[in-house]
Short mmCIF file of the C-alpha atoms (twelve columns), coordinates in Angstrom:
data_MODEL
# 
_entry.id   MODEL 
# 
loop_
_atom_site.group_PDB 
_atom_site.id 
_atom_site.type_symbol 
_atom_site.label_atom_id 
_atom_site.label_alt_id 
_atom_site.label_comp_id 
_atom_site.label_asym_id 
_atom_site.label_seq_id 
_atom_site.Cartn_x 
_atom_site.Cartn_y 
_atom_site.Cartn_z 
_atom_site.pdbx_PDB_model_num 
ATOM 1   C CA . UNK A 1   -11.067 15.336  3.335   1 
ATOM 2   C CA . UNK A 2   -8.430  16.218  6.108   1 
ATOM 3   C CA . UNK A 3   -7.758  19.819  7.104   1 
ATOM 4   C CA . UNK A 4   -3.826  18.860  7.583   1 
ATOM 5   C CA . UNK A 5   -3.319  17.225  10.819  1 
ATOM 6   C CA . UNK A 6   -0.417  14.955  11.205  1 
ATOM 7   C CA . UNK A 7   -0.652  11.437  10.712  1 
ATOM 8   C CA . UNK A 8   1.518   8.913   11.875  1 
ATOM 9   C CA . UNK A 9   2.179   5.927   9.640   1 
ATOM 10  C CA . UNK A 10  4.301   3.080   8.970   1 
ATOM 11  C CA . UNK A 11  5.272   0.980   5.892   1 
ATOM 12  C CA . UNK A 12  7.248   -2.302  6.078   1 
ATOM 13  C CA . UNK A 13  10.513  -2.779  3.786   1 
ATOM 14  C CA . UNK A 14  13.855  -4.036  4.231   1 
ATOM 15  C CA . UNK A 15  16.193  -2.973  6.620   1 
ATOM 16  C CA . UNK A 16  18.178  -1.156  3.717   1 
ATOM 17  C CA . UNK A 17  15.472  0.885   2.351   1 
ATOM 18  C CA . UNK A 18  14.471  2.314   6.062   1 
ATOM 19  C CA . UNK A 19  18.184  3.297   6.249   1 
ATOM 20  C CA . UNK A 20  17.949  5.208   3.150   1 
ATOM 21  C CA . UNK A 21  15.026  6.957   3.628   1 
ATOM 22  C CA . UNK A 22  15.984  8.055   7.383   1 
ATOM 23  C CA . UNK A 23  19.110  9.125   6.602   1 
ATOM 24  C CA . UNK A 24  17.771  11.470  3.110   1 
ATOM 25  C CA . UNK A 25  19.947  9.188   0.517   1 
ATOM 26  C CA . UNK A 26  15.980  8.037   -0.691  1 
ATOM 27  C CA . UNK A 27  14.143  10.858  -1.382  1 
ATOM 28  C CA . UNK A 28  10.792  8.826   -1.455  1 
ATOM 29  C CA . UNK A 29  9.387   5.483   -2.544  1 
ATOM 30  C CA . UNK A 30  7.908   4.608   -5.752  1 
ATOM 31  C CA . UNK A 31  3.903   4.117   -6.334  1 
ATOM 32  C CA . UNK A 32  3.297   0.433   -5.985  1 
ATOM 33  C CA . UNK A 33  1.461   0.176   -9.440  1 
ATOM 34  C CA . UNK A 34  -0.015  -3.812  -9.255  1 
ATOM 35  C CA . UNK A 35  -3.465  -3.963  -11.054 1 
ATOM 36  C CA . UNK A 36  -4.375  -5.848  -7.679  1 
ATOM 37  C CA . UNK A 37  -3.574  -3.445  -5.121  1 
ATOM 38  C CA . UNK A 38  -6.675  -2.599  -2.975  1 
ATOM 39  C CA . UNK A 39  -6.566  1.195   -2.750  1 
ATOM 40  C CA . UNK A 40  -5.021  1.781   -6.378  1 
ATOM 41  C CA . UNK A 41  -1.835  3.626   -7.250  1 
ATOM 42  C CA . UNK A 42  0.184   5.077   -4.169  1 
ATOM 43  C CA . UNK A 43  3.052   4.131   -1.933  1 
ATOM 44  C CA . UNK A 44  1.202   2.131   0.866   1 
ATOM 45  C CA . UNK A 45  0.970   2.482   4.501   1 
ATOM 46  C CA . UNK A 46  -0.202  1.123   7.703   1 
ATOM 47  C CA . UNK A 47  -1.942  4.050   9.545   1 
ATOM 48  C CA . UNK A 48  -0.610  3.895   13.598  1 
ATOM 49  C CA . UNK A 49  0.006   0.366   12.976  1 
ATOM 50  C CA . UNK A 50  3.877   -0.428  13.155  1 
ATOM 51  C CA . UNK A 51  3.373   -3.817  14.177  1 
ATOM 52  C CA . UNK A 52  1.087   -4.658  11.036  1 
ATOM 53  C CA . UNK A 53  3.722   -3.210  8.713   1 
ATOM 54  C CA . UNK A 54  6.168   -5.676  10.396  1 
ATOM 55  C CA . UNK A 55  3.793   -8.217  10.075  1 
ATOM 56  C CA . UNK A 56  3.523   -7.325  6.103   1 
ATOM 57  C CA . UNK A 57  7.897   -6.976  5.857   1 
ATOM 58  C CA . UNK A 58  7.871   -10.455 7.761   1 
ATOM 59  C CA . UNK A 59  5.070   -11.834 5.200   1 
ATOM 60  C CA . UNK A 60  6.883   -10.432 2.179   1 
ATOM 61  C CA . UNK A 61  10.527  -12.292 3.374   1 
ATOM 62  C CA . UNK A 62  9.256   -15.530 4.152   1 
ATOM 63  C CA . UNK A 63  7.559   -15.857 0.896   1 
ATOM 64  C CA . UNK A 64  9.835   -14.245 -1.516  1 
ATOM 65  C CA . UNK A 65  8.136   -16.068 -4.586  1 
ATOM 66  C CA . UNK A 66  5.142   -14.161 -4.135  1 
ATOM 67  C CA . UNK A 67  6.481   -10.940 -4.668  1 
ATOM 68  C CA . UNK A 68  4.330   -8.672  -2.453  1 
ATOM 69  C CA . UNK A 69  6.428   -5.705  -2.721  1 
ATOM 70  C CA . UNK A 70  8.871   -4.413  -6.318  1 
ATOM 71  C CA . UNK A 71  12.143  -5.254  -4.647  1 
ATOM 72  C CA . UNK A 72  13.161  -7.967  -2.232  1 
ATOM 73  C CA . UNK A 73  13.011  -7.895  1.367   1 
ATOM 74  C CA . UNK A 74  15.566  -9.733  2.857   1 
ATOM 75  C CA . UNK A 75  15.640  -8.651  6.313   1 
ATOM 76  C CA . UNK A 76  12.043  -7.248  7.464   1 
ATOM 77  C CA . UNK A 77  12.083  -3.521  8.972   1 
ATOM 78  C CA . UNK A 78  9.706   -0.404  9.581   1 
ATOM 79  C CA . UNK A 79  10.450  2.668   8.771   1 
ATOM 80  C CA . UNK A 80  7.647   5.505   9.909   1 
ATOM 81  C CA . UNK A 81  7.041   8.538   8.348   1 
ATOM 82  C CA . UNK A 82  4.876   12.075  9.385   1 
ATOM 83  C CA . UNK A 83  2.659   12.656  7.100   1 
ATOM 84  C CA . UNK A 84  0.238   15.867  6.632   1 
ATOM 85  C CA . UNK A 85  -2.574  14.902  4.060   1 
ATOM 86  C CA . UNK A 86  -4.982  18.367  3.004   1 
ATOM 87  C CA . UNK A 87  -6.651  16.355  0.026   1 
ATOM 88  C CA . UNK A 88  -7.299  12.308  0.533   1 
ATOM 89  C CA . UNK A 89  -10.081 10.103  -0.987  1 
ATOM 90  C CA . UNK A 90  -11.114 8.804   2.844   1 
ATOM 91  C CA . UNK A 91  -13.066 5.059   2.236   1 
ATOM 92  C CA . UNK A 92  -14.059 4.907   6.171   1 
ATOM 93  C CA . UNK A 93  -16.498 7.948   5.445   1 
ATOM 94  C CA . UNK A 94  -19.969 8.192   3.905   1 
ATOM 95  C CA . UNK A 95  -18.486 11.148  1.286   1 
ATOM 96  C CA . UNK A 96  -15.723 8.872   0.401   1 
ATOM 97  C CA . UNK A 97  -17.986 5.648   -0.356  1 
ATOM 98  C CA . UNK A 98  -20.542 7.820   -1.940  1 
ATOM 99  C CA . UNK A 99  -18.139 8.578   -4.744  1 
ATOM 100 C CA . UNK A 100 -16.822 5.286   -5.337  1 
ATOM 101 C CA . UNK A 101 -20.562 3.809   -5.859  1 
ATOM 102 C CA . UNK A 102 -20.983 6.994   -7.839  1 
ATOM 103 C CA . UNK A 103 -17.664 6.236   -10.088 1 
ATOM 104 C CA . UNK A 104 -18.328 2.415   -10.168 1 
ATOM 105 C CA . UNK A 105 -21.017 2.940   -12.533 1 
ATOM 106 C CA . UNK A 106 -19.652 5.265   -14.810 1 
ATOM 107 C CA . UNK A 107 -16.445 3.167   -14.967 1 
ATOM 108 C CA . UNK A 108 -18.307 0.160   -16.136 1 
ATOM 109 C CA . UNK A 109 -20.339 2.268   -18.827 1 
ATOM 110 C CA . UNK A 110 -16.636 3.379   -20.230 1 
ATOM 111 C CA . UNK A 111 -15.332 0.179   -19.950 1 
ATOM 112 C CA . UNK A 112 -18.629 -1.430  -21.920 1 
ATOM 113 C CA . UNK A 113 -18.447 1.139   -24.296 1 
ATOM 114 C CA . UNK A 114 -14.793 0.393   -24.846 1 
ATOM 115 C CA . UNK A 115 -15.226 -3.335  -25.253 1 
ATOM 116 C CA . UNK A 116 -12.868 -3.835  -22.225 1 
ATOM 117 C CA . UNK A 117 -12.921 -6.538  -19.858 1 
ATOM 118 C CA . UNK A 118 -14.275 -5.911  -16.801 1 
ATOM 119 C CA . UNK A 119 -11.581 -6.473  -13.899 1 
ATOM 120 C CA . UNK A 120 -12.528 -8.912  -10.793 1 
ATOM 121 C CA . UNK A 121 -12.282 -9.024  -7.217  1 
ATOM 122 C CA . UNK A 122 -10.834 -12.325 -6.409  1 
ATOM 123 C CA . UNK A 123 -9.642  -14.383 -3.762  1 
ATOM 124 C CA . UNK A 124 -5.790  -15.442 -4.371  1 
ATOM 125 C CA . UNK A 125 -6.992  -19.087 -4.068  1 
ATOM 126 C CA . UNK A 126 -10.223 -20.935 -3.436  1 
ATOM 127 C CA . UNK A 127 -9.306  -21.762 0.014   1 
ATOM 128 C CA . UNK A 128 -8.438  -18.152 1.015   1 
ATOM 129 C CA . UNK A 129 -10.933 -16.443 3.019   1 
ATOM 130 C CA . UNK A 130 -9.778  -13.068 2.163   1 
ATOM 131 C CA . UNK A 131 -10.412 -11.500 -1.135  1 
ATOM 132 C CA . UNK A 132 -6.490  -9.973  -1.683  1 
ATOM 133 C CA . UNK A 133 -6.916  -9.367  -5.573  1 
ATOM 134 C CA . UNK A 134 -8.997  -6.485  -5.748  1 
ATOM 135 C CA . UNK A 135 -8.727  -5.705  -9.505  1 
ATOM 136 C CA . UNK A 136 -12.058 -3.787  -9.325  1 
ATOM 137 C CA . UNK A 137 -11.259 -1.743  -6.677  1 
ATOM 138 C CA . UNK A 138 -7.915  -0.358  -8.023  1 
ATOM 139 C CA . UNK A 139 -9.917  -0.036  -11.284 1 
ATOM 140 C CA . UNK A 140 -12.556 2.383   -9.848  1 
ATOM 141 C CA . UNK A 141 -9.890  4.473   -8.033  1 
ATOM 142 C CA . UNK A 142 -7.846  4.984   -11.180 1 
ATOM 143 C CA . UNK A 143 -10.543 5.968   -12.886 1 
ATOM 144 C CA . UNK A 144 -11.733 8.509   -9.999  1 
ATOM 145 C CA . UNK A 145 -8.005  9.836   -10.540 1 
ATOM 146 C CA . UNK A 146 -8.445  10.060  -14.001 1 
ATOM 147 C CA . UNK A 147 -11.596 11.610  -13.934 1 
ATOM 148 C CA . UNK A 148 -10.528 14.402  -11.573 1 
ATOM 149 C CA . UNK A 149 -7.415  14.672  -13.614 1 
ATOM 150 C CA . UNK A 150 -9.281  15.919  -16.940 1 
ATOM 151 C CA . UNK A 151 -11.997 18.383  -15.338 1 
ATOM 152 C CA . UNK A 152 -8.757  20.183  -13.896 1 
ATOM 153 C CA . UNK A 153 -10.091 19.195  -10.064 1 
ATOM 154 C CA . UNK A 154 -6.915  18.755  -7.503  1 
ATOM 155 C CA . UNK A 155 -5.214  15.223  -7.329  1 
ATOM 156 C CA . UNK A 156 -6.326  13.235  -4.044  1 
ATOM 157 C CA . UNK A 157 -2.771  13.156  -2.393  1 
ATOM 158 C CA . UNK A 158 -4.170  9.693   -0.532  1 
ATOM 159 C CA . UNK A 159 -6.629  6.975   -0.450  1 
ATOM 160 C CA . UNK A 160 -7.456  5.650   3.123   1 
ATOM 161 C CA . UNK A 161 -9.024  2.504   3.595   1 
ATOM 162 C CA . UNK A 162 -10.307 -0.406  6.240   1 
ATOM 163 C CA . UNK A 163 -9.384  -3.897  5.377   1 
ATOM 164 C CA . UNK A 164 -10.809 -6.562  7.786   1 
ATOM 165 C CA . UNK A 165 -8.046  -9.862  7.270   1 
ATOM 166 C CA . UNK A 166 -7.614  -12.440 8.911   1 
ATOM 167 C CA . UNK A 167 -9.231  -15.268 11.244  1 
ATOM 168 C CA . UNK A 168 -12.299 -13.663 14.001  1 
ATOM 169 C CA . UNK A 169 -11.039 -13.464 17.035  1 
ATOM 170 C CA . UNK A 170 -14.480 -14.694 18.148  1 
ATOM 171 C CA . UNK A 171 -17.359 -16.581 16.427  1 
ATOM 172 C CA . UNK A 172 -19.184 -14.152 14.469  1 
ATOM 173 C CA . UNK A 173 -16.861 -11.309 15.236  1 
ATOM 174 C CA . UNK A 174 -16.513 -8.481  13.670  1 
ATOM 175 C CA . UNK A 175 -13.270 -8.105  14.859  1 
ATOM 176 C CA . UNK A 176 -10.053 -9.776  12.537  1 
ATOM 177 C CA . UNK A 177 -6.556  -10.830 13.680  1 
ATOM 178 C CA . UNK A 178 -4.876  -8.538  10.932  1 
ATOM 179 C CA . UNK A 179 -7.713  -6.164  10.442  1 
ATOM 180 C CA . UNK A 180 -6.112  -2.871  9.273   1 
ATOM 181 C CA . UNK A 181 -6.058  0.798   8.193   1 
ATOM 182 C CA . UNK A 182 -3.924  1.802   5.144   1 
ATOM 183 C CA . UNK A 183 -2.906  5.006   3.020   1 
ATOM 184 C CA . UNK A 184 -2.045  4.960   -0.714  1 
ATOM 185 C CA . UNK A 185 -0.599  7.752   -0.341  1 
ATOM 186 C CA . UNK A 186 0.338   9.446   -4.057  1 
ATOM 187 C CA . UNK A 187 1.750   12.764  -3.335  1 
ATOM 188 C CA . UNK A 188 5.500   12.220  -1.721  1 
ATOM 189 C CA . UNK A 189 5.212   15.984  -0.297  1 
ATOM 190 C CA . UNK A 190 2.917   14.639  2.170   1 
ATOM 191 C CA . UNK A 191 5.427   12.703  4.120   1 
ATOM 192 C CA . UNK A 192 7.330   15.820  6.274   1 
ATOM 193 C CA . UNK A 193 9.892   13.500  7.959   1 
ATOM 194 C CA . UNK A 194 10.657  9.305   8.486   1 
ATOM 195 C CA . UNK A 195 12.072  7.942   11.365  1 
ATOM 196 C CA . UNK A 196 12.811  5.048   13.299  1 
ATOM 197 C CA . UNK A 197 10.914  2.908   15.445  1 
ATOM 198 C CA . UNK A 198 11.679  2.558   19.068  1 
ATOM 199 C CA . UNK A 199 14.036  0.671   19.766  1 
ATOM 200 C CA . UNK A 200 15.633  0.582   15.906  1 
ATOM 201 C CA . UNK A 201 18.903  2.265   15.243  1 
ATOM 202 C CA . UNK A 202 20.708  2.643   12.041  1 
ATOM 203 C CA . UNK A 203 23.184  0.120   10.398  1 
ATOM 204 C CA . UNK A 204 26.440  1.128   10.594  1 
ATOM 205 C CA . UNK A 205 28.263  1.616   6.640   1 
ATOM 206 C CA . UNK A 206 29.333  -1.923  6.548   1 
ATOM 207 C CA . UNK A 207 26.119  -3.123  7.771   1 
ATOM 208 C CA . UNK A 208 24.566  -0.935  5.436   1 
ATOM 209 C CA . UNK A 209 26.511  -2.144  2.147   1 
ATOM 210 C CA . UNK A 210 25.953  -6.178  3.503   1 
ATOM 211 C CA . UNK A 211 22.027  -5.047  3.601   1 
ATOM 212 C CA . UNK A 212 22.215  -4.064  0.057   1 
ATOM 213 C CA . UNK A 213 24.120  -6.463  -1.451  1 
ATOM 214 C CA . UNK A 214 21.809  -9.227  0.285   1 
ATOM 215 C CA . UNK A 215 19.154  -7.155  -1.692  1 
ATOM 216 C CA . UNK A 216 21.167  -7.350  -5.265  1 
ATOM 217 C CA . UNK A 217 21.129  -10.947 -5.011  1 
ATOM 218 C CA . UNK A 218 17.860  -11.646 -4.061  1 
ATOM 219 C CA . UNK A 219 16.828  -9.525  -7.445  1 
ATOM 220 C CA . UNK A 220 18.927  -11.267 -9.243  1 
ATOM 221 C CA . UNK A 221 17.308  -14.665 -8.155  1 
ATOM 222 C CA . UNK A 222 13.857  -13.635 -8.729  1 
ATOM 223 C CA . UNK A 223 11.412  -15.367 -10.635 1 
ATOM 224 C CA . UNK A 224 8.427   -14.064 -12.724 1 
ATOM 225 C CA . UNK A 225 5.410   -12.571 -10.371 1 
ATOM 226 C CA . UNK A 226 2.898   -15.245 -8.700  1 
ATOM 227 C CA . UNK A 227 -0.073  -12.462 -9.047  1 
ATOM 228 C CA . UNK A 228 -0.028  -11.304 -12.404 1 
ATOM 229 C CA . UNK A 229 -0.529  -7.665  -12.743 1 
# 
């Protein structure tokens, strides 16, 4: 639970997407909605961290046939956004962990009950050392969404979340080279303004229209999902 602070926060997207949302013509993004993604349901964002939502843009052009993000990114940007979150489902916290191993349970009774398979955290091959599928995990938090949703309680607006990634940056660290914090966040109201980063400026109309068009035809070349969702 947050009492309505601001946040600061980044996400990574192309360069034609932070335009839009800086300038008003995007209203907000969509939920990223992959049975995969870590936190569940929510547009997702690096918490003070606009060099790790580069690094994700960056990750997500170079390696367009694994289709990290809905639409193409063809040139890698950050756009940041203010956010004030009242209501948020906060995994770095002792209440928030307490109800997911309180939920976990209960989802796996339903699911039993329901003769439905029971979803997987997995690694995205056997020679990664990070486990990037986390099935499970966006399992339990639908289902703590769903739960609230039909007793009438209030709709987390975010899930927040620690994900150590990456190589140690010494033997038997505990520190990661891409270790992050990210926000799923689900209720757009949160975000009070986006801007850019220092040092960005806008594209100028022409720019803007190249951007996009890049965009169109990297959709049109796109190939069926790598991760399944």
């Amino acid at each position: 639970m947050n009492n309505g602070h601001l946040l600061v926060a980044y996400h990574g997207c192309d360069i034609s997407v932070r335009d839009a949302l800086v300038t008003g013509e995007l209203p907000h993004l969509d939920f990223s909605q992959n049975r995969y993604d870590w936190l569940g349901p929510g547009v997702y964002f690096f918490e003070g961290d606009m060099h790790r939502a580069m690094r994700f843009a960056e990750a997500s052009r170079d390696n367009p046939e694994k289709m990290y993000t809905a639409r193409p990114i063809v040139q890698a940007a950050v756009v940041g956004a203010v956010l004030s979150v009242h209501r948020w489902l906060d995994m770095t916290t002792q209440e928030g962990l307490l109800e997911f191993s309180e939920a976990y349970p209960l989802m796996i009774r339903s699911m039993t009950a329901g003769h439905v398979e029971l979803p997987e955290n997995q690694p995205t091959s056997p020679d990664d050392t990070d486990v990037l599928l986390r099935q499970l995990d966006n399992a339990v938090f639908k289902f703590i969404h769903d739960v609230r949703l039909d007793h009438g309680a209030p709709d987390y607006q975010a899930v927040r979340g620690a994900f150590r990634q990456g190589e140690e940056l010494a033997p038997n660290s505990g520190f990661h080279a891409q270790t992050h914090v990210q926000l799923a966040l689900r209720d757009p109201d949160c975000v009070l303004g986006w801007f850019l980063v220092p040092g960005d400026r806008l594209l100028s109309s022409r720019e803007l229209s190249q951007a996009k068009a890049r965009v169109e035809r990297a959709v049109r070349g796109r190939k069926p999902r790598v991760h399944v969702s």
